[in-house]
Chimera marker file (.cmm) of the C-alpha trace (Angstrom):
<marker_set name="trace">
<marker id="1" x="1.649" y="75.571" z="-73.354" r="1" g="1" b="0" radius="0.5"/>
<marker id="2" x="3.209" y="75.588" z="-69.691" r="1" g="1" b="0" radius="0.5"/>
<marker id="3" x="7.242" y="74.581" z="-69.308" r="1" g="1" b="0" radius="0.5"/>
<marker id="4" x="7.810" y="71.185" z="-67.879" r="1" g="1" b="0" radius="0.5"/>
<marker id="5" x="8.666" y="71.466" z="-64.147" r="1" g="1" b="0" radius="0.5"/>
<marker id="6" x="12.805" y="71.164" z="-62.959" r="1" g="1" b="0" radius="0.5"/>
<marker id="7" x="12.768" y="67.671" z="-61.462" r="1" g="1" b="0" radius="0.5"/>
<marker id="8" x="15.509" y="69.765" z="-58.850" r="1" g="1" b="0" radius="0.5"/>
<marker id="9" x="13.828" y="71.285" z="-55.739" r="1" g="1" b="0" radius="0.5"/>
<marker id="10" x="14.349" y="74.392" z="-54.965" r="1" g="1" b="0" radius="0.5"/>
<marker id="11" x="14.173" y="75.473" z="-51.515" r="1" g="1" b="0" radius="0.5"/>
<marker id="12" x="11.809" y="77.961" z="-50.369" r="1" g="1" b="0" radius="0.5"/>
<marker id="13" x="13.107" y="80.882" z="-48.328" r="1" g="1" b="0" radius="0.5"/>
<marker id="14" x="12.584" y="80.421" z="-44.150" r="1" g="1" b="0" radius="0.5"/>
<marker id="15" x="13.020" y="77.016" z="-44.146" r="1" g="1" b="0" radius="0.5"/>
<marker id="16" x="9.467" y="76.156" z="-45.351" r="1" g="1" b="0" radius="0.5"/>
<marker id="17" x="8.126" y="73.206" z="-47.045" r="1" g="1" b="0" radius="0.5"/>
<marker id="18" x="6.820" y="71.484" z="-43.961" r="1" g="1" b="0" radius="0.5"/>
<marker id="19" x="9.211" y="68.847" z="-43.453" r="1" g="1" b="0" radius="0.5"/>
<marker id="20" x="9.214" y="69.571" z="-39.794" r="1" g="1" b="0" radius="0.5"/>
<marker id="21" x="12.929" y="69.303" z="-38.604" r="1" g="1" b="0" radius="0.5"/>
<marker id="22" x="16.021" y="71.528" z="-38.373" r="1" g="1" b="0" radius="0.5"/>
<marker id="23" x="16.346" y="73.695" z="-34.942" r="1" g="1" b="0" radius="0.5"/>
<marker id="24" x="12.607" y="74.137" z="-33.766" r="1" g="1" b="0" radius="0.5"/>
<marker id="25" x="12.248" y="74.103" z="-30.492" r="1" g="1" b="0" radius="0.5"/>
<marker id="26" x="10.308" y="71.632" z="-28.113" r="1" g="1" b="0" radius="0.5"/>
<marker id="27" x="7.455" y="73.062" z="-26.565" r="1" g="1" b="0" radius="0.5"/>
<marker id="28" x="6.039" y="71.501" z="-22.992" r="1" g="1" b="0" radius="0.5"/>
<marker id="29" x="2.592" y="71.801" z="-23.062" r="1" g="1" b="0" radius="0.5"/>
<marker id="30" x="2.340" y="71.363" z="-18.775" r="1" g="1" b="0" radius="0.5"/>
<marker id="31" x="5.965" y="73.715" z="-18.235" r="1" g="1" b="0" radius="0.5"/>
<marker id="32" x="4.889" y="76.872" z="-15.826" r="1" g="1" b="0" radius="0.5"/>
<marker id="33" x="4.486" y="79.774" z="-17.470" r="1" g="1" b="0" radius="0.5"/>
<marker id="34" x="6.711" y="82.761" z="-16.342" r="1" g="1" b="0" radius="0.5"/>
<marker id="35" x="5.259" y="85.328" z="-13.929" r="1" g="1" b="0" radius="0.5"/>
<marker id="36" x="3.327" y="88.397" z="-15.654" r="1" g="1" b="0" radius="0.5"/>
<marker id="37" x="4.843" y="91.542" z="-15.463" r="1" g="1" b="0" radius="0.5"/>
<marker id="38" x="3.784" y="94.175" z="-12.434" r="1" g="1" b="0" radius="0.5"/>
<marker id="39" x="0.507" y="95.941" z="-13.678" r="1" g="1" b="0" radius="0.5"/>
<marker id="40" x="0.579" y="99.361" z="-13.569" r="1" g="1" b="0" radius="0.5"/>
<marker id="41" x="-1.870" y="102.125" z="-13.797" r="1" g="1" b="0" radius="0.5"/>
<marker id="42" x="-3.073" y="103.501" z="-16.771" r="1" g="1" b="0" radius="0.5"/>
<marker id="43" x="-2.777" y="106.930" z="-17.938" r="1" g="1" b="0" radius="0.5"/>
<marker id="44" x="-4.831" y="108.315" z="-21.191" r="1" g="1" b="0" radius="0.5"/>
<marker id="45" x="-3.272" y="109.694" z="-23.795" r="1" g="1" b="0" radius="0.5"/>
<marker id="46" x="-3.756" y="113.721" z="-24.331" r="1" g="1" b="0" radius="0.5"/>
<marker id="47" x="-4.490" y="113.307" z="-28.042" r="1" g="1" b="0" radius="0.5"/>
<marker id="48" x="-5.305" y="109.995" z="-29.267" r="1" g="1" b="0" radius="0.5"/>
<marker id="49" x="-4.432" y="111.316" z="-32.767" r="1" g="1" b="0" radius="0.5"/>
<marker id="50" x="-0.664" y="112.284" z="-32.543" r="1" g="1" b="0" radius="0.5"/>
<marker id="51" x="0.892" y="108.961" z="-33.256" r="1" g="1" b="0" radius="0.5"/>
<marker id="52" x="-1.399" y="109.341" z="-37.028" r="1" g="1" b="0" radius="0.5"/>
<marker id="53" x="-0.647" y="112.731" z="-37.916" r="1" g="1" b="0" radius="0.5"/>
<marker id="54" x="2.862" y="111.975" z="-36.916" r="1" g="1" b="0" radius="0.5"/>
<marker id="55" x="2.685" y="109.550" z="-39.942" r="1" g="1" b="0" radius="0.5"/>
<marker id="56" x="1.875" y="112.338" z="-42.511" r="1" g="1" b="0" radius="0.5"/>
<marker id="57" x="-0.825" y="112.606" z="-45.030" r="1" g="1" b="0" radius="0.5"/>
<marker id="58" x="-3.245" y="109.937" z="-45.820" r="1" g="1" b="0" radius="0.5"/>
<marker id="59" x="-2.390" y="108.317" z="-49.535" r="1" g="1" b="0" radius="0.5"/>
<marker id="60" x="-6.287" y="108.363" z="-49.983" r="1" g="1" b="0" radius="0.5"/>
<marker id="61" x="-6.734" y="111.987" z="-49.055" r="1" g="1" b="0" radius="0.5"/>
<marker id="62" x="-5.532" y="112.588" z="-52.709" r="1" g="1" b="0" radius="0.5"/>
<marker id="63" x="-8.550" y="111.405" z="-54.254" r="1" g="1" b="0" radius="0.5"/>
<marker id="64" x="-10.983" y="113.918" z="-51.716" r="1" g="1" b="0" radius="0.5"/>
<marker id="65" x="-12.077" y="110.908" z="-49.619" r="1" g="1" b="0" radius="0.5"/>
<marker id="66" x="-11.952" y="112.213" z="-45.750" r="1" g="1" b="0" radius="0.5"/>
<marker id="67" x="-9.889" y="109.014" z="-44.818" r="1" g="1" b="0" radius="0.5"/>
<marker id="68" x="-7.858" y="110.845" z="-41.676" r="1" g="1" b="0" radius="0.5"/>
<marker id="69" x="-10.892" y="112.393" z="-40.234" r="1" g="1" b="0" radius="0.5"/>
<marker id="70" x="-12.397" y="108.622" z="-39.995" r="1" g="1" b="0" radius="0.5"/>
<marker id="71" x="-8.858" y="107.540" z="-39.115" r="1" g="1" b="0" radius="0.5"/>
<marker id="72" x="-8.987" y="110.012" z="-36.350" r="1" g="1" b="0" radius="0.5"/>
<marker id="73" x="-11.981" y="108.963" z="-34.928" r="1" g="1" b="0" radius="0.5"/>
<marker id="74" x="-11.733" y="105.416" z="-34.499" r="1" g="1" b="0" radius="0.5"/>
<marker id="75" x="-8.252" y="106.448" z="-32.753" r="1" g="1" b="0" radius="0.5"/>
<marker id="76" x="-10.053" y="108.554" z="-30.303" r="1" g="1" b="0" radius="0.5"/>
<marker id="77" x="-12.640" y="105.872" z="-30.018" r="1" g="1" b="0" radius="0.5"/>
<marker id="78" x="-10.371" y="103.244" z="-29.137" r="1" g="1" b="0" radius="0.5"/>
<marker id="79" x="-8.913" y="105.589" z="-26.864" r="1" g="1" b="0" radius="0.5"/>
<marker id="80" x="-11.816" y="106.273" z="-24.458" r="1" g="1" b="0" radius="0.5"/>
<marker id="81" x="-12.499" y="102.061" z="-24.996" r="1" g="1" b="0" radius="0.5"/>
<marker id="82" x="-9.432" y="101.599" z="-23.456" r="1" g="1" b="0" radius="0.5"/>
<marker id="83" x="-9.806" y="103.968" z="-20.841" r="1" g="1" b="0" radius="0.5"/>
<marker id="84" x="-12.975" y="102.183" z="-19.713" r="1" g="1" b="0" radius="0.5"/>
<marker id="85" x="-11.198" y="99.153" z="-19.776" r="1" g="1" b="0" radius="0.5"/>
<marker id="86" x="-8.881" y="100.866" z="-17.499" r="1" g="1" b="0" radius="0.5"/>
<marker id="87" x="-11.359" y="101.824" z="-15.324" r="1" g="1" b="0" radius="0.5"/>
<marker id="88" x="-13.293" y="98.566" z="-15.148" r="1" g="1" b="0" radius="0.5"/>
<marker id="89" x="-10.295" y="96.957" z="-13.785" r="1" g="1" b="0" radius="0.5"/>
<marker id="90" x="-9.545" y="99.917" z="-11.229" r="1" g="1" b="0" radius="0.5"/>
<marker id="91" x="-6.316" y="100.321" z="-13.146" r="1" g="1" b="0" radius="0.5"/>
<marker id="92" x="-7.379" y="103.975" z="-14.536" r="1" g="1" b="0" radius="0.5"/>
<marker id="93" x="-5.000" y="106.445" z="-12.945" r="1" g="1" b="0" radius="0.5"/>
<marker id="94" x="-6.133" y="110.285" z="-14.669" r="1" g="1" b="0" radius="0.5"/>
<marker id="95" x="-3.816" y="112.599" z="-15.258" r="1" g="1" b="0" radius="0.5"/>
<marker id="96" x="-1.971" y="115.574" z="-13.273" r="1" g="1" b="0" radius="0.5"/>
<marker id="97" x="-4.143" y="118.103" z="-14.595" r="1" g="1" b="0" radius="0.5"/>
<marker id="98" x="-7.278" y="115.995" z="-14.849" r="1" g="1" b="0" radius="0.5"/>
<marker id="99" x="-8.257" y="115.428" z="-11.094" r="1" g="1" b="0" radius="0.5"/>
<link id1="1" id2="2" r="1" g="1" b="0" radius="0.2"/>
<link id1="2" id2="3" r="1" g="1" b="0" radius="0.2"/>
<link id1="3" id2="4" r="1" g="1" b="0" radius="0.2"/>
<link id1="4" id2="5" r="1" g="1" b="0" radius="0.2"/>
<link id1="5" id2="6" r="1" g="1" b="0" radius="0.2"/>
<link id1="6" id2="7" r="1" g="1" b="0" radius="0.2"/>
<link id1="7" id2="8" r="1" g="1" b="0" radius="0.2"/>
<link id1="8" id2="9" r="1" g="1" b="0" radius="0.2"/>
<link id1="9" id2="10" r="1" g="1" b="0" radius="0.2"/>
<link id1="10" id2="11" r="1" g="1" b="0" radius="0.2"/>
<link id1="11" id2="12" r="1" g="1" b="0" radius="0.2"/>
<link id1="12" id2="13" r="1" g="1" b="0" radius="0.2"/>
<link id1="13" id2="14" r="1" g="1" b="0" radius="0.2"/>
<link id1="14" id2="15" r="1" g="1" b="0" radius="0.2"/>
<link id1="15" id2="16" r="1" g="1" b="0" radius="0.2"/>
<link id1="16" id2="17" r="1" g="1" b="0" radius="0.2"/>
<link id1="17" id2="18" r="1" g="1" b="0" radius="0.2"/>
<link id1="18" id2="19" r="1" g="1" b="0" radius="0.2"/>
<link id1="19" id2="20" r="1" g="1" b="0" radius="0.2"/>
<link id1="20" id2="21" r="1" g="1" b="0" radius="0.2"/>
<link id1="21" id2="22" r="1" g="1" b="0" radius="0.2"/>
<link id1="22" id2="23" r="1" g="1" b="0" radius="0.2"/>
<link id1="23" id2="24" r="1" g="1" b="0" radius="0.2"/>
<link id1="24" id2="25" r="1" g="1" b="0" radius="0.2"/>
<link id1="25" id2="26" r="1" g="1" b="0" radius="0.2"/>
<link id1="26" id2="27" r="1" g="1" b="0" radius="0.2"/>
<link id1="27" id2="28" r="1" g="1" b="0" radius="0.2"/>
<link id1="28" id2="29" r="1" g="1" b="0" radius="0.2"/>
<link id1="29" id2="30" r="1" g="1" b="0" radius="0.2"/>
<link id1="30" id2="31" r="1" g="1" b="0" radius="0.2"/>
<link id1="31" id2="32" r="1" g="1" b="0" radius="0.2"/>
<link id1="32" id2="33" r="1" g="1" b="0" radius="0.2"/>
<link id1="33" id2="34" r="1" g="1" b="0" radius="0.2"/>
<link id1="34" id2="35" r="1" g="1" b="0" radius="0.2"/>
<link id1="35" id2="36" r="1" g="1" b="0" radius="0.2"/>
<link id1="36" id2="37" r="1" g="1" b="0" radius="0.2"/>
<link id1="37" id2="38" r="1" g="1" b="0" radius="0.2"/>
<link id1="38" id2="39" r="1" g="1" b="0" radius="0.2"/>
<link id1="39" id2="40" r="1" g="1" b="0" radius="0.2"/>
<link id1="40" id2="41" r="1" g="1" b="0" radius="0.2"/>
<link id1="41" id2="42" r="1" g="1" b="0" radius="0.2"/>
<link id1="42" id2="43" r="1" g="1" b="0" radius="0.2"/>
<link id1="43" id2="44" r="1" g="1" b="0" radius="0.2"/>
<link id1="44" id2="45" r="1" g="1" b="0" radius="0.2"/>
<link id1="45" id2="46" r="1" g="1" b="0" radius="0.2"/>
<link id1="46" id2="47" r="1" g="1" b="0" radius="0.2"/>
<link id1="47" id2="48" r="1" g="1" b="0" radius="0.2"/>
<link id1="48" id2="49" r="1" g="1" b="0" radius="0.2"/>
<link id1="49" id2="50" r="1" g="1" b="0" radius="0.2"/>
<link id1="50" id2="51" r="1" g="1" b="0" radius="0.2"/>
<link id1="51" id2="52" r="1" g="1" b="0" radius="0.2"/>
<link id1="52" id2="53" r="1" g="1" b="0" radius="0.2"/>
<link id1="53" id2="54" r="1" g="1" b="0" radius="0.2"/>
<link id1="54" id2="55" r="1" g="1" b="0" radius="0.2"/>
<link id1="55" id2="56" r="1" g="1" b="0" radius="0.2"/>
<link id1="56" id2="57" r="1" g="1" b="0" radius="0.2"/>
<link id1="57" id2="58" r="1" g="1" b="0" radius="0.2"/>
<link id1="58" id2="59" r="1" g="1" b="0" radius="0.2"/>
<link id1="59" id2="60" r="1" g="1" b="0" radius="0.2"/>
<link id1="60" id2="61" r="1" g="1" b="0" radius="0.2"/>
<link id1="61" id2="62" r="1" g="1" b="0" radius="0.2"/>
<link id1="62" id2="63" r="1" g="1" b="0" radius="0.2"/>
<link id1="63" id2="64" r="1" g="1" b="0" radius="0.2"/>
<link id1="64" id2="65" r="1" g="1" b="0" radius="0.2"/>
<link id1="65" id2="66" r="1" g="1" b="0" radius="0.2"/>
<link id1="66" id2="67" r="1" g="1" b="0" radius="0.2"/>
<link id1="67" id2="68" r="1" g="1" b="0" radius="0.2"/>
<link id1="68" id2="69" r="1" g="1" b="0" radius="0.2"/>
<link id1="69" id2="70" r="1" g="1" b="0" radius="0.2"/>
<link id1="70" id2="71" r="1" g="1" b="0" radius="0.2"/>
<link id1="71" id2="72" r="1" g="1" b="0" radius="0.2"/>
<link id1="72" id2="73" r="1" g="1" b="0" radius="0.2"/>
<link id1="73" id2="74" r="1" g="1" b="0" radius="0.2"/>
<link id1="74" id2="75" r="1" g="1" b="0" radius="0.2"/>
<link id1="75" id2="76" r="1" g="1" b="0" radius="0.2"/>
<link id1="76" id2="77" r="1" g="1" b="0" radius="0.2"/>
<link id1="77" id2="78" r="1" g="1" b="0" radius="0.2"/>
<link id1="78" id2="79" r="1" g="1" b="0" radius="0.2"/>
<link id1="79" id2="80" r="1" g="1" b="0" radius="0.2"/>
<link id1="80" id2="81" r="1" g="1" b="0" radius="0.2"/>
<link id1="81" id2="82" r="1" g="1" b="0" radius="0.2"/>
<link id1="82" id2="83" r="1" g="1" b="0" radius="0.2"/>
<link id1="83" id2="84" r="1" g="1" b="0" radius="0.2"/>
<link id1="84" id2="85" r="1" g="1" b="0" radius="0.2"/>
<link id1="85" id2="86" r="1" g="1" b="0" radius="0.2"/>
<link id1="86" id2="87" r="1" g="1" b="0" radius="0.2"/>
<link id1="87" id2="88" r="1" g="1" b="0" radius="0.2"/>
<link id1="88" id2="89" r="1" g="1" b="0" radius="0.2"/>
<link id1="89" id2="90" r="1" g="1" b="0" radius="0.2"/>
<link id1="90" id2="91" r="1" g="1" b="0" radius="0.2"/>
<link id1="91" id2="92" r="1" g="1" b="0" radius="0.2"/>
<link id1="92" id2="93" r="1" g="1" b="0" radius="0.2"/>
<link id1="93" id2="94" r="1" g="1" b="0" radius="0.2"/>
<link id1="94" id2="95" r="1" g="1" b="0" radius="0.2"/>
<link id1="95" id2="96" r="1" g="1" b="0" radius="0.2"/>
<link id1="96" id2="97" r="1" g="1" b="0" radius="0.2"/>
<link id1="97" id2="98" r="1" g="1" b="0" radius="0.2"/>
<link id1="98" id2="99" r="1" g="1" b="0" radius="0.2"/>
</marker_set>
């Protein structure tokens, strides 16, 4: 059998509850936007990988699944993506030693 519900409220961390209210701010749909930032040209990364391994060992490595060699793929994948993007959009700028 459940217990009978508190007939007090209790409120609900963040403010929640969707009563709408209390300090949001109005947004103008029509208001300009602020100007974008200057775009500047992209340079690849030397290893895609470093910001991973940086991280340490994979918690699924324990259990002889080769989870950071996939992880390290799709991280050198999206990578060379993004370096076609950058090259699409004649923002691709190589590096020093790359010429």
């Amino acid at each position: 059998m459940s217990r009978p519900r508190s007939k007090t409220q209790r409120k609900r961390p963040g403010g929640g509850g969707g009563g709408g209210g209390g300090g949001q701010k109005v947004f103008d749909l029509w208001e300009t936007p602020p100007a974008l930032p200057e775009v500047r040209p992209v340079t690849p990364a030397a290893d895609a990988t470093s910001l991973l391994r940086s991280l340490g060992d994979v918690p699924l490595a324990a259990r002889g699944l080769p989870v950071d060699e996939y992880l390290y793929r799709a991280a050198i994948k999206a990578s060379q993506l993004a370096t076609g993007v950058a090259a699409a959009a004649n923002l691709y700028a190589p590096a020093k030693d790359e010429d």
